[in-house]
N, C-alpha and C positions, 0 to 999 in steps of 0.2 A: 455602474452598479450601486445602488442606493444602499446606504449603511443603516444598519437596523440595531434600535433601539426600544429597552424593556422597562418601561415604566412600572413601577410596585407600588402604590398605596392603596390604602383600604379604603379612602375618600373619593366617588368619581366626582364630584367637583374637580378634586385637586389632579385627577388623571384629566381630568376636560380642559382644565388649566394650561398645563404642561404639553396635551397634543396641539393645543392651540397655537400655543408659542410654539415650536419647533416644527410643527406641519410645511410653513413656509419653504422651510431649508432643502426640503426634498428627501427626511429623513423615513425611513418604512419602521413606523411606531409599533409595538406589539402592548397590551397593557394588559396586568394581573393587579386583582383586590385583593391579595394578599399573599403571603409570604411562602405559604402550600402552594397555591396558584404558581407562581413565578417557578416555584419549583419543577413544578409539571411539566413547564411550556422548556425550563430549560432542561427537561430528558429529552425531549430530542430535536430540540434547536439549539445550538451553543456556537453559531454565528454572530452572535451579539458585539455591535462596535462599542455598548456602554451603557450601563443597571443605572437607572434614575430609581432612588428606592426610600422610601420614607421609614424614618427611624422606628416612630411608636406604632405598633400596630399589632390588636387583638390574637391572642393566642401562640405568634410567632412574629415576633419583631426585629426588625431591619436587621441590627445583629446577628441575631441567631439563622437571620436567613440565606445572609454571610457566609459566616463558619460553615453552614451546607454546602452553599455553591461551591467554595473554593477547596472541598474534599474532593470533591470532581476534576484528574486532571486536565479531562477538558475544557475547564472550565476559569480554569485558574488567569488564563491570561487577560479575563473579560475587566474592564475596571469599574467600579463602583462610587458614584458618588451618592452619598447620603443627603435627604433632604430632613431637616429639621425643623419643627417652628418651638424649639426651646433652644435655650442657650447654656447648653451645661457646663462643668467643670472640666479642666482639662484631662482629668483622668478617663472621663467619660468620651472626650474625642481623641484621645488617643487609643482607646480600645479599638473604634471603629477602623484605626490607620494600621492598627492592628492584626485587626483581622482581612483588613487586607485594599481600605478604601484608601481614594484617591484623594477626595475634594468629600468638603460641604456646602452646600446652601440652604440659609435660610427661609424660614417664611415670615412675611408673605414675600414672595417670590418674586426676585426684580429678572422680568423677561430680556433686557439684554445681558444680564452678567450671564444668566440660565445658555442665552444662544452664544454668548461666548465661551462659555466653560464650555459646554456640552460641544464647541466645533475645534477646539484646543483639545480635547480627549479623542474626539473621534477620529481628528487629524492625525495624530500621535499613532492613533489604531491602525488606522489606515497603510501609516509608512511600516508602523511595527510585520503590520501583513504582508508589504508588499517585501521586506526584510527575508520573511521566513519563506514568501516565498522563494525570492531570488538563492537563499542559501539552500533551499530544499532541491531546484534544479542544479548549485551548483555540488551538492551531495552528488546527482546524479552523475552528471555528466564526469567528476572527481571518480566516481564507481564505472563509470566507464570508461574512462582514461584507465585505471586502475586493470581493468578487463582487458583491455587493447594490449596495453604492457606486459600482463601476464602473457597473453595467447602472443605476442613478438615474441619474447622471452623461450617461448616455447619454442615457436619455429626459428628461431636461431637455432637453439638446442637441437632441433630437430636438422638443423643444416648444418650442424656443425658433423653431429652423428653419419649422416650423408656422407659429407664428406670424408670423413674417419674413415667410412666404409667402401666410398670409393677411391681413398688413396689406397687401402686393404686391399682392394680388387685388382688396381692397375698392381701393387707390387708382385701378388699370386699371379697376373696376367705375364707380367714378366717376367718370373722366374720358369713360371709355365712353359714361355714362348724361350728363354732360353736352353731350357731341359729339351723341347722338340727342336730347335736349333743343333744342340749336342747331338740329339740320338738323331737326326739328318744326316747330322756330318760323319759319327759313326757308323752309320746302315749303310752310308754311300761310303764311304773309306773298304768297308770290308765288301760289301758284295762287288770291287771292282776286282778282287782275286780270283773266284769264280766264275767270272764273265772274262775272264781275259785267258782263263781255261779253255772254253766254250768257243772263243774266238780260234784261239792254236789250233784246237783240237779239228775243228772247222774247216780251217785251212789247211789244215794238214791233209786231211779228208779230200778236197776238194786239189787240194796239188798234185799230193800222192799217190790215190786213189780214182783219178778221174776217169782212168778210159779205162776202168772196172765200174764205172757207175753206170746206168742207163740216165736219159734225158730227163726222167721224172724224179729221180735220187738227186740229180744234180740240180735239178730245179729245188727240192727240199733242199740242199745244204745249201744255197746263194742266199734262200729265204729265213735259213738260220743264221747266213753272216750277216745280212740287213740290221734283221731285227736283234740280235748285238749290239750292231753297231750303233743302232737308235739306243738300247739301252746304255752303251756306255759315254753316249753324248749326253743323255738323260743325268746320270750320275753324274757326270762335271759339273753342269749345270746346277744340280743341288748341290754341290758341293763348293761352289760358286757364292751361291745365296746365301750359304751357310755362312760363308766367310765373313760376306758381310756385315751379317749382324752380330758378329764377333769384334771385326774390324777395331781396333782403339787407335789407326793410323790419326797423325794430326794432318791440319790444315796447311799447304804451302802455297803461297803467290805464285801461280801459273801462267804463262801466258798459253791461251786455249789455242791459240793461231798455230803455235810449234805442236801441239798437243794433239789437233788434227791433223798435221803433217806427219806426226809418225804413225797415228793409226792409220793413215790414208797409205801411207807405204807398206805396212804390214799387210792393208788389205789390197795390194795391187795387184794381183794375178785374177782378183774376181773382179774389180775393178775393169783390167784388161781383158778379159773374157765376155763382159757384158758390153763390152766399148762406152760405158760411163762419163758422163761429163757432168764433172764435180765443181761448183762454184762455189768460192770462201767468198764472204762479203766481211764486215768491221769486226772482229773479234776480242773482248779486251783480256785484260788479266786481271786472274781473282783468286780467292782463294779455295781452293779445290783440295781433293786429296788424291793426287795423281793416279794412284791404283786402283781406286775406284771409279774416275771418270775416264780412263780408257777403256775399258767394255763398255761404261753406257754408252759412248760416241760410237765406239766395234760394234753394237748391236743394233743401233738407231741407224745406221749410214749399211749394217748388212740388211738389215728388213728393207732400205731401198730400194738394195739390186736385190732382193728376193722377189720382190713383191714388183718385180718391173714389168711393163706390156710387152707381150711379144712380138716381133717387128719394130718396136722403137726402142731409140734411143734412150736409156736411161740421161736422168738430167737431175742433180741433187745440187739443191741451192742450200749452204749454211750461211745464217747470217743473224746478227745479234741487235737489243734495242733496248733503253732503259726504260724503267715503266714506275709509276709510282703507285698504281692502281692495278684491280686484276686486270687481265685484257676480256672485253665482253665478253668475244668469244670463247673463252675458257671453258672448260666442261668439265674444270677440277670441282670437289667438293672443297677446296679450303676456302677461309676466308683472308682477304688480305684488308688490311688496313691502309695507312698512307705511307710503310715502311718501302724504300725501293728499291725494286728489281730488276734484277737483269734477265733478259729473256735472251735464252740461245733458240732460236729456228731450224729444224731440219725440215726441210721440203722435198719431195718429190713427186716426179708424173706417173706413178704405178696406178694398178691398180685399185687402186681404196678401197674404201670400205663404206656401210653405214654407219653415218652418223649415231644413231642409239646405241651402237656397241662401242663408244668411245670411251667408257670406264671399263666394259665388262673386259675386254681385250688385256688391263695392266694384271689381272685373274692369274692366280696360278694354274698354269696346264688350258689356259683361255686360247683355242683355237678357233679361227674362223674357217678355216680350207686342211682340209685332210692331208694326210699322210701323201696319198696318191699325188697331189698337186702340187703341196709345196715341203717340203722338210722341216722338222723343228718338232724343237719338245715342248714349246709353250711354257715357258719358264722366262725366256729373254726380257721381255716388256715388265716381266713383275719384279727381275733382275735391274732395270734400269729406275723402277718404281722407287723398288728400295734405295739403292745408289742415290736417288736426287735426296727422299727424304734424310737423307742420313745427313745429306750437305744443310739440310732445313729447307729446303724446297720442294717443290712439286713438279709434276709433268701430266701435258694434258697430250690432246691430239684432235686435230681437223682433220676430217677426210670427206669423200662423198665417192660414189660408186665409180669405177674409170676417170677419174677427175684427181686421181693422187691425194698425197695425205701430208700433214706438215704437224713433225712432233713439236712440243714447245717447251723447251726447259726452263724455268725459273727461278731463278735463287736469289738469297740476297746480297743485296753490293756490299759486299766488305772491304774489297780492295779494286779500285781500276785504277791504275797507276800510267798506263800505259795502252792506249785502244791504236793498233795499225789500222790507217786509212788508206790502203792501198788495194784494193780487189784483185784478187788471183783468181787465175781460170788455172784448174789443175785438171788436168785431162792426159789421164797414164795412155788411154789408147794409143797416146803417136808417139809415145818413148819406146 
């Protein structure tokens, strides 16, 4: 960018002089006859790198033309050297530095001081320019950092507030969830008096009363002991759930190996009924809360034999693996990190299920097969749901249609102290 400079005297000899000498340099010269002139050209050019301006001159002189320009703040940063061909007093060059010049030179005019002075001011301009600029972008970018910080500042604020509002939320969440908890467990505590009415009264009817009944009375009162009796299995079951989320049992080192040996004897007459064959595979111990993990085990190992084929042999394979990862096949929604787990396996040859209904199924009251087919209040699975997380765990399930199903419990290792490596085949049918 070629730097421009304003030549002022009233002499064009002395402006033909002066463009002569400087032309070379590759400066963009502008020239005014006098001191009005210069005036004009600098209303609305005030890009000037530097005023070449001669002292004496008709009407308005170098001075006074001065003191105008630099009323102008744009104008102020331009510098000014005076040419003179007199040699005045010092008071007289010092008015000029006064008003605001830089440098003199005299006449006649030695052309190299001229191309050096004049490339010493221009130079000067130049960095002064590239100065304001650099500081004017760094205003900017300074107001933009400033903007950024603000609008952070804010959305902190704004997450913090979030947060405020969702710690607000989960604790209304869970006073909420323990108030329906309560009223669970007291709707089911009292309405089991009035259904155990309904039951006597039922059977009384039906003892008492039988061979005063006709075939279709009697078929109504079998149809009222049923569905009783769904209702007051129903009632345990919330009553069950309740408990849970009440529960403040602690943690004890378990061995899960004895753990399913006493639910497996509790459950032996169904067991023995279905003629079941039950395999334990590595099971370790950990820490559980014994009252809580004997129904989930009672529920996961009785959906076995519910859910078994007709004509075969039920076959329930338990067996356990440490993971430090989800397993792919998972179909939980958590996420696991590199913390590790223990995964207990219940497998079986039943039935199954689809695959797509492998969360909806842990649902409260979540039924795949009615009433008619198979028994349940659909509370179990959301009963064992609860029960893992309570441990800080999860539970998924695999299945696929006739192809059986494999629940998958996982928790975290806090204690294995002790894994028995010995497989049992536990098979009640031949005791």
């Amino acid at each position: 960018m070629k730097q421009k400079i304003l030549l002022v005297d009233d002499r064009e000899d002395n402006l033909f002089s002066m463009e002569t000498i400087l032309e070379p340099d590759g400066y963009e010269l502008v020239k005014a006859s006098s001191g009005r002139q210069a005036l004009k050209i600098l209303l609305s050019e005030f890009n000037f790198a530097l005023i070449l301006m001669d002292v004496k001159m008709p009407n308005m002189n170098g001075f006074e033309t001065a003191a105008l320009i630099y009323e102008r703040e744009k104008l102020k940063h331009i510098p000014i050297i005076f040419i003179t061909a007199n040699s005045y007093g010092e008071d007289h060059i010092f008015q000029g530095y006064r008003l605001g010049a830089v440098d003199y030179i005299y006449k006649p005019i030695n052309p190299e001081l001229l191309r050096i002075k004049v490339g010493v001011f221009v130079d000067l301009y130049t960095k002064n320019y590239q100065l304001q600029a650099h500081e004017q972008k760094l205003i900017v970018i300074n107001k933009s950092l400033e903007n950024e910080i603000h609008e952070r500042k804010i959305s902190e604020e704004k997450v913090v507030e979030l947060n405020r509002q969702l710690l607000e939320s989960v604790q209304r969440l869970e006073t909420v969830n323990k108030e329906l908890d309560r009223f669970a467990f007291m709707s089911s505590h009292d309405l089991q008096e009035p259904l155990r009415k309904i039951r006597i009264y039922s059977d009384f009817l039906f003892v008492k009363r039988k061979g005063m009944l006709d075939e279709e009375a009697i078929k109504y009162v079998q149809r009222i002991q049923n569905s009783a009796e769904r209702m007051q299995n129903l009632i345990k079951d919330i009553l069950e759930f309740s408990k849970i989320s009440n529960s403040s049992a602690s943690l004890v080192k378990t061995d899960l190996n004895l753990l399913v040996q006493e639910v497996l004897s509790d459950m032996q007459d169904a067991i023995t009924a279905k003629n079941a064959q039950v395999m334990i595979g590595d099971l370790p111990e950990l820490e559980v809360i014994p009252g809580l993990f004997r129904p989930l085990l009672s529920n996961l190992i009785g959906n076995a034999l519910k859910y078994s084929k007709k004509d075969t042999t039920p076959v329930i394979d338990i067996y356990s693996e440490v993971g430090m990862n989800k397993d792919k096949r998972d179909n939980t929604v958590n996420n696991l990190t590199t913390t590790p787990f223990y995964r207990i396996f219940i497998r079986d040859n039943g039935i199954g299920f689809d695959q797509r209904y492998a969360e909806q199924i842990f649902d409260m009251f979540k039924r795949l097969h009615g009433n008619s087919e198979y028994e349940g209040t659909g509370i179990g699975l959301a009963l064992c749901k609860r029960i893992v997380e309570k441990h800080n765990g999860f539970i998924s399930a695999l299945s696929q249609d006739n192809h059986g199903t494999t629940f998958i419990i996982s928790l975290p290792l806090k204690a294995m102290n002790n894994i028995y490596q010995n497989e049992q085949v536990y098979h009640l049918s031949n005791k």
